[in-house]
N, C-alpha and C positions, 0 to 999 in steps of 0.2 A: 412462643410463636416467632418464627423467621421474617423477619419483613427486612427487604434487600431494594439499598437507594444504588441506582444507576447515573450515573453524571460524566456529562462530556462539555466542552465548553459549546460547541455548536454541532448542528448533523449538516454532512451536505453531502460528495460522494467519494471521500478518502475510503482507504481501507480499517481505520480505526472507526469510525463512522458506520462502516456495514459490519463489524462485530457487537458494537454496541449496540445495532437494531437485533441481531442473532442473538444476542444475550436477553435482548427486551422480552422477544420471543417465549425463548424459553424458559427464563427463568419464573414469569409471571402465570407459565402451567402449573409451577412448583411453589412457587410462595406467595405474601401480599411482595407486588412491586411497587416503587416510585422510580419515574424516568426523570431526571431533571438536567436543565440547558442551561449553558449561562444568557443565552439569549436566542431568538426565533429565527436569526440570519440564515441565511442560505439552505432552507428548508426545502427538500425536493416532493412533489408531488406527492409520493408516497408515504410521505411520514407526516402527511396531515391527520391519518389515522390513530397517528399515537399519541397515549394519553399523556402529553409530558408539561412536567411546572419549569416555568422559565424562570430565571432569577430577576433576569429583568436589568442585565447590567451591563452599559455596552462595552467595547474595545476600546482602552484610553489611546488618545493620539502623542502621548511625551509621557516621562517619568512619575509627575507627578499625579496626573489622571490617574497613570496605571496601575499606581500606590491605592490612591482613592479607592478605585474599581474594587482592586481586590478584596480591601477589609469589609467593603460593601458586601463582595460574593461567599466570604465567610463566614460575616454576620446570620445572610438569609441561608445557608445552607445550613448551620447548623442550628438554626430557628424549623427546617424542616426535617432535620434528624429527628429533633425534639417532639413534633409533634405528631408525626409518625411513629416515634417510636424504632429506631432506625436500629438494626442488629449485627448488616451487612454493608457497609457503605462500601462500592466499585466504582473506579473514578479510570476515565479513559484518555490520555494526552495530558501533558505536562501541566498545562495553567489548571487541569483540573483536578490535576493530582495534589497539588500544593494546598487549592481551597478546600479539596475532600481530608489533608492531614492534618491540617491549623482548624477545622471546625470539628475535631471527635468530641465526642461525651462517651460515651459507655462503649460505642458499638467495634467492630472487627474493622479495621481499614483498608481495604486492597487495590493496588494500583499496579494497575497495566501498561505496562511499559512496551512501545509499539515500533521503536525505533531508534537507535544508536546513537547512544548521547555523544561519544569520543570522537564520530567521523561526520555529523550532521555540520553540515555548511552553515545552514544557515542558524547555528546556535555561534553569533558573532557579536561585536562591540564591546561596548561596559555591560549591557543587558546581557550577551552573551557572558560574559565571564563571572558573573554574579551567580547565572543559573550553573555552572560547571563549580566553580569554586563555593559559593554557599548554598545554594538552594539543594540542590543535586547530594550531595553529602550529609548536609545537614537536617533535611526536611524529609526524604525518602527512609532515613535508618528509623524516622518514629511510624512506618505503620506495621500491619501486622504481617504483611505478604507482599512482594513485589513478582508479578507475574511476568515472565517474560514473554515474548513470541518467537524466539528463536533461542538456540542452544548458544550462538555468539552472541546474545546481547548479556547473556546470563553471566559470562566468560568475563566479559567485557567489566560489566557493573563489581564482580567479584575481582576484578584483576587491577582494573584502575582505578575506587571508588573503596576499596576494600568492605566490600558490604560481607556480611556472614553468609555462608553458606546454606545455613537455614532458613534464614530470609527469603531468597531467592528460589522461583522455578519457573519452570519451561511447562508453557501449554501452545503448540503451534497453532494458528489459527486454523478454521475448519472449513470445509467446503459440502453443501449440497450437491452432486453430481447429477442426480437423475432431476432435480429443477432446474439445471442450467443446463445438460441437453434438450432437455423439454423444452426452454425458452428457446435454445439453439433452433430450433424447427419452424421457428416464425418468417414470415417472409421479409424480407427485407430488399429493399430499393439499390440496387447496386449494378454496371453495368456490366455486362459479363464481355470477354473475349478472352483468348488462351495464355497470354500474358504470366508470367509468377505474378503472385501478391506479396511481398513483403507487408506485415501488419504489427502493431503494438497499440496497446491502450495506456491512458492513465488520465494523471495532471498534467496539462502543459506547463513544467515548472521546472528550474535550475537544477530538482534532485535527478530529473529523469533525463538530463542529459540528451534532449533528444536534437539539438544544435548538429550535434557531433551526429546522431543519424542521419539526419539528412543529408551530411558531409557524405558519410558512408553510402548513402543511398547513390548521391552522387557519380561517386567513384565506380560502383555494382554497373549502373548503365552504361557507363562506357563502354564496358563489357558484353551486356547483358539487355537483353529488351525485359523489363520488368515494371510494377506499381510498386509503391508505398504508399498503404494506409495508417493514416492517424487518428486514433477513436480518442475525445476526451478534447476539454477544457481548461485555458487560464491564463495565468496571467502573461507568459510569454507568445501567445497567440501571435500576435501581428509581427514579433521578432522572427519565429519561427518561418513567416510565408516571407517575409523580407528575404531570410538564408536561400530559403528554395529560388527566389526567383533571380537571386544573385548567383546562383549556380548552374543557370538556366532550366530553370525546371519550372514547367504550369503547373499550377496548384488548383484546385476545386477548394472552395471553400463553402461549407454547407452554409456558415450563419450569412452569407452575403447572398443565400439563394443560384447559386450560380447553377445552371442546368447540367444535370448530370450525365456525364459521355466516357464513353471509352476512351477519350481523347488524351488525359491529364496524367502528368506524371507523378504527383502527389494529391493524396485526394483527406484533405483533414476535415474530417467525419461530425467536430464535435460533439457535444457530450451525448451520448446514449443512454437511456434508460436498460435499454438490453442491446449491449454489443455482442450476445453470442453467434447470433444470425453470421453477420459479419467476420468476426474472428474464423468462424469454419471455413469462410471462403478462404485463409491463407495460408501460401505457401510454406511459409517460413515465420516464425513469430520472433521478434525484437526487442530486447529488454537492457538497455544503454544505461542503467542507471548509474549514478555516483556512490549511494549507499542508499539501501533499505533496511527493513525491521525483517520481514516476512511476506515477502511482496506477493500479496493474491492476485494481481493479474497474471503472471507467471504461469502458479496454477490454475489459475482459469483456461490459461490457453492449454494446458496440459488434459484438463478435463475435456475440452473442447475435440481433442485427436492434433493440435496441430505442433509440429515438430519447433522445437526451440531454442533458442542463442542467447545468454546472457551476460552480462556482464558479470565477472566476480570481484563483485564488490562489499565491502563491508558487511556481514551479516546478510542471509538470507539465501539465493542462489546457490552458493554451492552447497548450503545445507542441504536442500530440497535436490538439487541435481546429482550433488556425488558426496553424500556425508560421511562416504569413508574415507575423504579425503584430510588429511592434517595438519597442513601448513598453513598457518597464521596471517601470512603475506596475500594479496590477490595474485593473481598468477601473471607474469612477465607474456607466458605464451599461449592459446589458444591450448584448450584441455576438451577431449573427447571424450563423454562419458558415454553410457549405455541411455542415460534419461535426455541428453541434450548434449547443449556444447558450453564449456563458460573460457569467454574470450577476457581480454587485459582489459581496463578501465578506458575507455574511449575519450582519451583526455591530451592523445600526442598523434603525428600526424603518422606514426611507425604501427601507431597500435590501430587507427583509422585503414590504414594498411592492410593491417592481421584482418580485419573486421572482414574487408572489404573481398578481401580471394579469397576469406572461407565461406561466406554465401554463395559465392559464385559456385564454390566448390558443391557447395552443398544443394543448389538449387538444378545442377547437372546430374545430381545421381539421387533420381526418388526414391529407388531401394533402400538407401541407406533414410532416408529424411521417414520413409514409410515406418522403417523399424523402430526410427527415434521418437517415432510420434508413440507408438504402442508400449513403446516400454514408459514413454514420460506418463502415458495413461495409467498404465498400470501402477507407478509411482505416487502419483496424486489420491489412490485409493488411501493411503498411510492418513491422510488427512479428511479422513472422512467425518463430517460433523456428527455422524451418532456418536464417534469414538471420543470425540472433543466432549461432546453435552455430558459422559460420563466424569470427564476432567470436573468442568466446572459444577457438577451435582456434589462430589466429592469435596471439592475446596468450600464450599458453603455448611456440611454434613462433617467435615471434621473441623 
């Protein structure tokens, strides 16, 4: 008998977080499942449906908590191996990869690796170099499979970690297409006039770089009568309406209530349960990041029809936009692919620059933005979740 424990340290609305509910999914048509949290934090509306065992164990605030916590979360995890009977343990994001390798008994270990250990920022301090130098090396070579979500993190892990080649594989993350046009068709509150919309979603957070778009958004309107929307929540929120309005730009900010007008030159949305509505309405879609894993908002907005700009940054983007491409390096200059565009790191005021006149460029000629949408559509079909659920039926079956 198959019985498959799933564990994340928390659910809330990353993109590791919506595979692991896609996994809850599915996997539990096909076997006994167990979902298990390290704790009930930031649980969204939707996932009150799910049956999951929490450990019960919070976030330490210093070293020595964090020491504590863990042997805690190893302890009862592998007290629920046990008594389930556990055959497949999948463990999603780092702290819960460590607790799902330190607590085996008998069963298969696999860990999903969702994002780029060599260029992640915020893997910093002593804590950071403990996880690079020992945990990373030493704790990842004991399980049975380390799953990637891109073909560079595989690269990566195999290149600077010297992990075995068998060890390692590549499953891209997967997408529903006809559920998320279908939510696309919802109505949604937004004010209309003939304006472009510049749009992007995610976490309001240092990986996504979106300081630097606003800069860029900036720069576009000098030029340009257009919007920027911001779909998504966190922790640099109030940094973010600070930039805007030091650049003189009005901002709509949904969580302050502020009445919704044509009026506004940045309009942050936060967080949506269903940003498809929205996403269809823009022009242009913006993806500023510093490094990602496999970034599903990308292809969301690809699903969506709407044409796109990203950064090529570490892992991710130009896999999905131009994976015949080869070079190692992010790219110095704005690169035009058939699926989109991937411009340089938005991290200098030259590359701000680049960003900045190929919107322009791009938002003057819809034929070209029209064609880029239909072929990024046609692109994102590669990632269609039936073709994924046959990945993960197989890594469970062999």
């Amino acid at each position: 008998m198959t019985n498959i424990l799933l564990v994340i340290p928390n659910l809330g609305s990353g993109g590791a977080q919506r595979v692991f509910r896609q996994q809850y999914d599915f996997y539990s048509q096909h076997f006994n499942l167990v979902a298990c949290v390290f704790n009930k934090d930031n649980l969204v509306q939707a996932d009150s449906n799910l049956n999951l065992i929490s450990l019960n164990v919070p976030a330490g605030d210093n070293l020595i908590t964090k020491a504590v916590y863990f042997v805690q979360r190893i302890s009862r995890l592998r007290a629920i191996k046990r008594k389930h009977k556990i055959t497949h343990s999948i463990s999603h994001l780092e702290g819960a990869d460590y607790v799902n390798i330190l607590s085996v008994r008998t069963e298969k270990v696999i860990c999903w690796i969702h994002g780029t250990k060599k260029f992640d920022n915020e893997i910093s301090g002593l804590l950071g170099w403990i996880r690079r130098r020992v945990f990373i090396p030493n704790l990842y070579i004991r399980s049975d499979h380390l799953i990637c979500v891109s073909e560079g993190i595989r690269k990566e892990l195999q290149r600077d970690y010297k992990f075995k080649p068998e060890l390692l594989a590549v499953i891209h993350n997967g997408f529903n297409a006809d559920e998320i046009l279908q939510q696309a068709k919802n109505q949604v509150n937004f004010p209309h006039n003939q304006l472009p919309v510049l749009i992007t979603h995610g976490r309001l957070a240092h990986q996504k770089n979106l300081l630097a778009l606003i800069s860029i958004f900036a720069k576009v309107k000098r030029n340009l009568k257009c919007r920027l929307v911001i779909i998504g929540d966190g922790e640099l929120r109030d940094r973010l309406v600070d930039q805007a309005t030091s650049l003189g730009l009005v901002s709509y900010k949904r969580w302050q209530g502020d009445l919704l007008s044509p009026e506004y030159d940045v309009y942050f949305m936060g967080y949506q349960s269903n940003p498809y509505p929205l996403l269809t309405r823009g022009s242009l879609y913006l993806m500023t990041s510093l490094w990602e894993g496999f970034p599903l908002a990308l292809c969301e907005a690809m699903i969506c029809g709407v044409p796109v700009m990203a950064s090529d940054c570490f892992t991710g983007p130009r896999e999905i936009l131009a994976p015949e491409l080869n070079t190692k390096q992010p790219t110095a200059i704005p690169i035009v692919t058939s699926n989109g565009m991937l411009m340089p790191l938005a991290n200098s005021l030259a590359s701000i620059d680049f960003w900045s006149d190929e919107i322009c460029k791009l938002l003057n000629d819809e034929s070209k933005r029209t064609l880029m949408a239909q072929n990024a559509n046609l692109r994102s079909k590669d990632f269609d979740l039936t073709k994924i659920h046959k990945k993960w039926l197989a890594l469970i079956n062999d």
